[in-house]
N, C-alpha and C positions, 0 to 999 in steps of 0.2 A: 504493500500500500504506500508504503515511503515512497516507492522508489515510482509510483505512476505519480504523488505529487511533486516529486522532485523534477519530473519530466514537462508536466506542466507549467511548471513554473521557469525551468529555462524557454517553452515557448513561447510565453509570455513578454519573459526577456529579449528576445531576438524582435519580437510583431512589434515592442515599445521601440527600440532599436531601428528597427527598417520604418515606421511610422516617420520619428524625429529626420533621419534620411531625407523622406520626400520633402517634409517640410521644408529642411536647408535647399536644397535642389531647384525645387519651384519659387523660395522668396526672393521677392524682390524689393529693395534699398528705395525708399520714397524718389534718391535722385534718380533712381533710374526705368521708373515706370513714368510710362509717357501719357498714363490715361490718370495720374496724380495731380489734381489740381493745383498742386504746389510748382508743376511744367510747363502748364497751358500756356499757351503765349495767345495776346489778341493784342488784333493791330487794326487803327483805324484812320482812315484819309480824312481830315475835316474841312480841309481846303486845297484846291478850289470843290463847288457842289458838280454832282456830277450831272453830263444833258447839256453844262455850258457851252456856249459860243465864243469866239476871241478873235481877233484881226491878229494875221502874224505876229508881227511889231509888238502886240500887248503885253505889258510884262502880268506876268500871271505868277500870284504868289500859292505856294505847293507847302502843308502843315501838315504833319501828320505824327501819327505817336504809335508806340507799342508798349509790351506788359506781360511779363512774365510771371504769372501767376502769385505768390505776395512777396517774389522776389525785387520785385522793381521794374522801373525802366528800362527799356533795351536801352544799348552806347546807341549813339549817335552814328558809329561807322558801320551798324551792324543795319541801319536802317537803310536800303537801297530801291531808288523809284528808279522805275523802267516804262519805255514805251514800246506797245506793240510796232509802232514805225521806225523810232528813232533810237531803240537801245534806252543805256545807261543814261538817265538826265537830271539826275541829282541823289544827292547824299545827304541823309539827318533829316532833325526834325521838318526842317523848316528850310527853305533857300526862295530863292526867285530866280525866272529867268525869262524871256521871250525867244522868239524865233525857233519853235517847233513846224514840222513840215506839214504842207497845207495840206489838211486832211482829219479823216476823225481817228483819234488815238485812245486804246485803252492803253491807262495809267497802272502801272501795279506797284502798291509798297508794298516789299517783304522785308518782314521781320525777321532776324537769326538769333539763336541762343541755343551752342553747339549745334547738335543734332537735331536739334525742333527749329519749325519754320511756321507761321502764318501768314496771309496775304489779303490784304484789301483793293478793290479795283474801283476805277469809277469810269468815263464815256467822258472827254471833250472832244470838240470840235473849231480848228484853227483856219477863218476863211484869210484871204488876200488881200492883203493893200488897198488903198484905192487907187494907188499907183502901178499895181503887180510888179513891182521891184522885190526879192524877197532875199534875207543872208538867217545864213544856218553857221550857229556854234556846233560840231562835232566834239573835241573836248578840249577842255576839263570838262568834267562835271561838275552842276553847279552844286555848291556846297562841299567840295572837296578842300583838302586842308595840304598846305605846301609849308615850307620851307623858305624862309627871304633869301637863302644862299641857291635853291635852287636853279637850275632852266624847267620851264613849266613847259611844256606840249602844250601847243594851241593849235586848234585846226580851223578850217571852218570854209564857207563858198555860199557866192552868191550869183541870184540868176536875174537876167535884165528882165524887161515889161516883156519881150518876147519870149519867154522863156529860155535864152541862149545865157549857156555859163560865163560869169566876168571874171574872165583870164588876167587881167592884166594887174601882176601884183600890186601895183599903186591903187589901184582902185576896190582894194580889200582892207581897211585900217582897222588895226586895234587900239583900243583906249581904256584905260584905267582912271576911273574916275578920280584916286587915290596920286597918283603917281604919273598918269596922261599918256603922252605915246608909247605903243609896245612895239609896234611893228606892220610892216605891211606884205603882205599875202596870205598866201590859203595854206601853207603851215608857220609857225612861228615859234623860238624858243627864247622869250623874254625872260631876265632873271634880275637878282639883286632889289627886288619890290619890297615895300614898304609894310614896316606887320598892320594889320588891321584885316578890317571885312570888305574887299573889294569889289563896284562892280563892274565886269568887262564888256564892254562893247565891239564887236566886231560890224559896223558900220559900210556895207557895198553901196558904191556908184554906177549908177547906168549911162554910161557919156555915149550909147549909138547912137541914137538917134535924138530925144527930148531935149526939149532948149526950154529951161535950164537944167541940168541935172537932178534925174530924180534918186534918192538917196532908200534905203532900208537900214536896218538897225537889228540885230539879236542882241540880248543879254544875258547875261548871267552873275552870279555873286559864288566869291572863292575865300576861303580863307587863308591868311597869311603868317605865320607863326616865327617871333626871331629867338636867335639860340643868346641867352644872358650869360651863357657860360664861355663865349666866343673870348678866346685869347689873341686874336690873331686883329689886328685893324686894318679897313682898306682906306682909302680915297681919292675919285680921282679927280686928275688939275687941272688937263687939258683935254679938250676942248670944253666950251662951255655947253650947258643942256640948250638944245633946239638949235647948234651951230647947223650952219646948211652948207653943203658942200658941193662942188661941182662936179656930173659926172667923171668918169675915168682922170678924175684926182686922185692923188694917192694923203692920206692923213696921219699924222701922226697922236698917238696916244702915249697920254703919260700918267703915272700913277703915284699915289705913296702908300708900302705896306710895310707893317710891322710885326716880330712877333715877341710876344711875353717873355721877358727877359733879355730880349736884345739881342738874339741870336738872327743869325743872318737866314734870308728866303732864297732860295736856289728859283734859279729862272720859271724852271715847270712849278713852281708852289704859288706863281700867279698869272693867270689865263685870262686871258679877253676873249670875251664873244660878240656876237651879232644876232640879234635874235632871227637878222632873217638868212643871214650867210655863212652861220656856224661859228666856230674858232678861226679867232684874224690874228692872233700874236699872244708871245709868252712875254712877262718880265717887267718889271716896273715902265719900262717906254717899250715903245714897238712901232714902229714904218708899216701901213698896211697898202697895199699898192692902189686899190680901189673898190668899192663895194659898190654893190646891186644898187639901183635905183627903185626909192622909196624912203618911209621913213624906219629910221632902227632905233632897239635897245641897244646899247652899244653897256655890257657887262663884265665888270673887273671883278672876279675870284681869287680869294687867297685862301690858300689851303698851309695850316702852321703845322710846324711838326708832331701833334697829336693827334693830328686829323680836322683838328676843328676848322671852322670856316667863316668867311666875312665877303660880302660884297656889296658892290655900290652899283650904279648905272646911272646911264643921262639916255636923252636923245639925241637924234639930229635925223637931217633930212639931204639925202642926196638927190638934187633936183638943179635943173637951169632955170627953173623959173623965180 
């Protein structure tokens, strides 16, 4: 008789045993079940209302939020609006921009946090000018965050009242509301900008045919962030901002950089750019033989021996007129 209780009771022991098992096996940690209300993420556009209408040109301001169950707000970089037409068109909560392509676009913000996603959509519709002049930002994205030492990628194009692309890089201008000319054509890499919330204009002319020129305008707003931990200082002497130069001139640039402690900058640790013709010269001065016609950022970077970095920029304008 012992010995059939004895039997039972190791059965027992094993069914408690392989029970506890399942349980570990199938539980799941609150972070890592997705149907936990503590993951949920909701996300929601409040502006603009959706079924709107807009003329290109309009600036149309784009609010939107997300929520991650009673964890909080999504970041800002995690919040990304997309157009069925036109892609990537802004980052975070909030940005502005015009010059979306004529036509009806769904809008989509998603939300990220890790592996969970939500999305909100809405319906606008972007009619023409009343001049059908129309310019399109490709990128940045509005509300994206740079760098004052960086070169920012700008793109963009614009198309006259006939619908024919304006080729002609003078007739494609960027402007910073902050900071004024970037450059002119349909890519640009303007750098050394001023920290704050920018916004860009890339501004097409239609000179075919209409007397007087009729003008379009896209916009966007970028953010600018400067490094206070910058060891290194630029400045430059020569030429002054808005000097205007004649074509197939050649000009010279001159600079002053330093770095923290007094230690000397080797030629390559300070670079000139163009925002519309790339890298023109290394080194505190530089001879550049001639540059594109239009107007340029014209970009002195110093790079110190930690890595860190510092830059300035002006304008100018290569033109006979």
């Amino acid at each position: 008789m012992k010995r059939f209780y004895y039997r039972i009771y190791l059965l027992l022991i094993i069914a408690l045993l392989m029970f506890l098992n399942s349980c570990s096996r199938n539980s799941i940690s609150p972070g890592d079940d997705p149907s936990d209300p503590g993951n949920t993420i909701t996300v929601a556009i409040t502006a603009p209302l959706s079924n709107n209408n807009f003329l290109h040109n309009a600036v149309i301001n784009f609010n939107g939020n997300g929520r991650e169950g009673s964890s909080g707000n999504i970041a800002a970089e995690d919040l990304i609006w997309t157009s069925d037409k036109d892609g990537t068109i802004g980052i975070g909560n909030t940005f502005s921009r015009s010059g979306l392509s004529i036509t009806e676009h769904t809008i989509i913000l998603t939300a990220s946090s890790g592996s969970n996603t939500a999305k909100d959509t809405i319906l606008i519709t972007i009619g023409n000018n009343a001049n059908n002049v129309s310019a399109f930002i490709q990128q940045p994205a509005a509300g994206q965050q740079f760098s004052s030492t960086a070169l920012i990628p700008m793109s963009g194009s614009g198309l006259a009242a006939d619908g024919s692309v304006i080729s002609d890089a003078r007739d494609l201008e960027w402007l910073s509301d902050i900071d004024g000319v970037l450059g002119s054509g349909s890519q640009i890499s303007p750098g050394g900008l001023s920290a704050g919330q920018h916004t860009l204009q890339l501004i097409a002319a239609d000179r075919s045919s209409a007397v007087p020129t009729q003008l379009s305008t896209a916009a966007i707003t970028i953010n600018i962030v400067a490094d206070p931990l910058a060891m290194v200082t630029a400045d430059i002497l020569s030429p002054q901002n808005g000097f205007i130069l004649h074509p197939d001139s050649s000009i010279t640039f001159v600079g002053s950089a330093s770095n923290d402690g007094g230690q000397a900058l080797a030629l390559d640790d300070i670079i000139w750019t163009s925002s519309n013709d790339g890298e023109v010269g290394r080194g505190e001065s530089c001879i550049v033989p001639v540059l594109s016609p239009g107007k340029h950022r014209i970009t002195m970077t110093v790079t110190g021996h930690t890595g860190d970095k510092e830059a300035r920029s002006i304008w100018l304008n290569v033109s006979d007129e």
